[in-house]
Residue, then its C-alpha position, 0 to 999 in steps of 0.5 A: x393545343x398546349x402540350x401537357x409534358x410538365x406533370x410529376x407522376x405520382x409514385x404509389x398513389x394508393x400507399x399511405x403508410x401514415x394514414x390511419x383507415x379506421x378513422x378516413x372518410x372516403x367521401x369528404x363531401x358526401x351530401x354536400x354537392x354532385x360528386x359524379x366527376x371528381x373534383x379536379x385539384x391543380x397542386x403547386x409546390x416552391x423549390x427546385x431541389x431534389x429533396x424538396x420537402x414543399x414538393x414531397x407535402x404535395x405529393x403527400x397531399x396529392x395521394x389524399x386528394x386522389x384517396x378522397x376521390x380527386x382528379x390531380x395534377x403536380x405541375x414541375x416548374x423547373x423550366x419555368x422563366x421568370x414574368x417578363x423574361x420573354x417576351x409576352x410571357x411567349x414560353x412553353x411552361x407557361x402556357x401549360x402552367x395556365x392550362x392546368x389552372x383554367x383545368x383545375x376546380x381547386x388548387x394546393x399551393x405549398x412553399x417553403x419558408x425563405x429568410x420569412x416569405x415564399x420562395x422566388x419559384x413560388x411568387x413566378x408560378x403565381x406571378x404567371x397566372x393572370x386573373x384575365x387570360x384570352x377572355x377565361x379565368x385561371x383562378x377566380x372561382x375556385x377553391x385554394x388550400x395553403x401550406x408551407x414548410x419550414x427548416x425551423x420552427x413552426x412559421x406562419x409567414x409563407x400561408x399568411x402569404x399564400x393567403x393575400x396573394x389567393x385573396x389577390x387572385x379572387x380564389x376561395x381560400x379555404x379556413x384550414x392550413x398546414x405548416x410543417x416545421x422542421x421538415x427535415x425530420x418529417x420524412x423518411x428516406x423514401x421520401x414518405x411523410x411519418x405519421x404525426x400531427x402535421x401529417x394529420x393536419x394535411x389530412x384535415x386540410x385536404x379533407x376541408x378543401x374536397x368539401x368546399x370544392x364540391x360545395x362551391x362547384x355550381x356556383x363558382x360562375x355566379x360567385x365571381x360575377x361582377x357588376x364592374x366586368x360587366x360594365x366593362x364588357x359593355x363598354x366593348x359592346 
């Protein structure tokens, strides 16, 4: 049993002072599938630093997903070691790291913005998971929503790469996007995002990755069965 000690608790789940009610839906998927067990959302976020603006639009987006009815969890890689720096990837984190995914049923990844690409701590999260792994899946199937930080101006770079390596990894990656620029100014001292279009941008996000999570749900095996594995499999017979 994987020891499940690297999840960040989520402070004030339920506060969301940029969130206008009048205009929520509760239920993003209403009608679109079987909502009796809620959705279940791993999050990832790409830097280590206290204030880390990737981490604090995850918890942004965690708090949503929960308001819209999700399961989540944000999964701390601040021991995570590098792929291959032991031996069989033999490593605690790691081993957690896969068990969130293969528990998840949709993922947010959000990195920062780093001289034009994803930061290093956000390539080894994804660098971790395998697209095979003891004979189970922890990406293939399921839904993924991109998002970035920037220090600039607004950049595509980081989702664009998101997006390639969430294609890669045979994961629905969902038409919506965020990338909040000048994060700096985007927070308040608590650490809370202030209301504006990129914080309703996140909101659109989330809403549209609720929807195809629960759209896709009972058919996520028959949309990753294929032709080759199965020839494979057969071979093993």
């Amino acid at each position: 049993m994987t020891s499940l000690t690297r999840l960040r608790t989520l402070a004030d789940p339920a506060h969301l002072p940029a969130l206008n009610r009048a205009f929520v839906q509760d239920r993003p998927a209403q009608g679109l599938g079987d909502q009796t067990r809620p959705p279940r959302i791993l999050l990832l976020y790409g830097s280590l630093r206290e204030r880390s603006f990737s981490r604090l639009a995850v918890e942004e987006a965690a708090r949503l997903l929960q308001l819209f009815g999700c399961e989540t969890r944000i999964f701390d890689p601040s021991d995570l070691p590098l792929p291959d720096q032991v031996a069989g990837d033999d490593h605690p984190a790691v081993h957690e790291l896969r068990a969130h995914a293969l528990w998840s049923e949709g993922q947010v990844w959000c990195s920062p913005e780093r001289h034009g690409q994803i930061t290093g701590i956000m390539k080894t999260q994804i660098d971790h998971l395998p697209l095979a792994y003891q004979g189970l899946r922890p990406t293939q199937g399921r839904t993924l929503a991109v998002m970035q930080v920037s220090a600039g101006s607004q950049s595509f770079n980081s989702v664009n790469s998101l997006r390639i390596l969430g294609r890669w990894m045979r994961m629905f990656v969902i038409p919506n996007q965020s990338s909040v620029a000048k994060a700096y100014m985007e927070f308040d001292a608590d650490g809370r995002m202030k209301p504006s279009a990129y914080y309703d941008r996140i909101v659109d996000v989330m809403e549209e990755l609720v929807r195809f999570t629960v759209l896709l749900r009972p058919h996520a095996e028959q949309l990753v069965d294929r032709y080759s594995e199965r020839v494979e499999a057969g071979r093993g017979d």
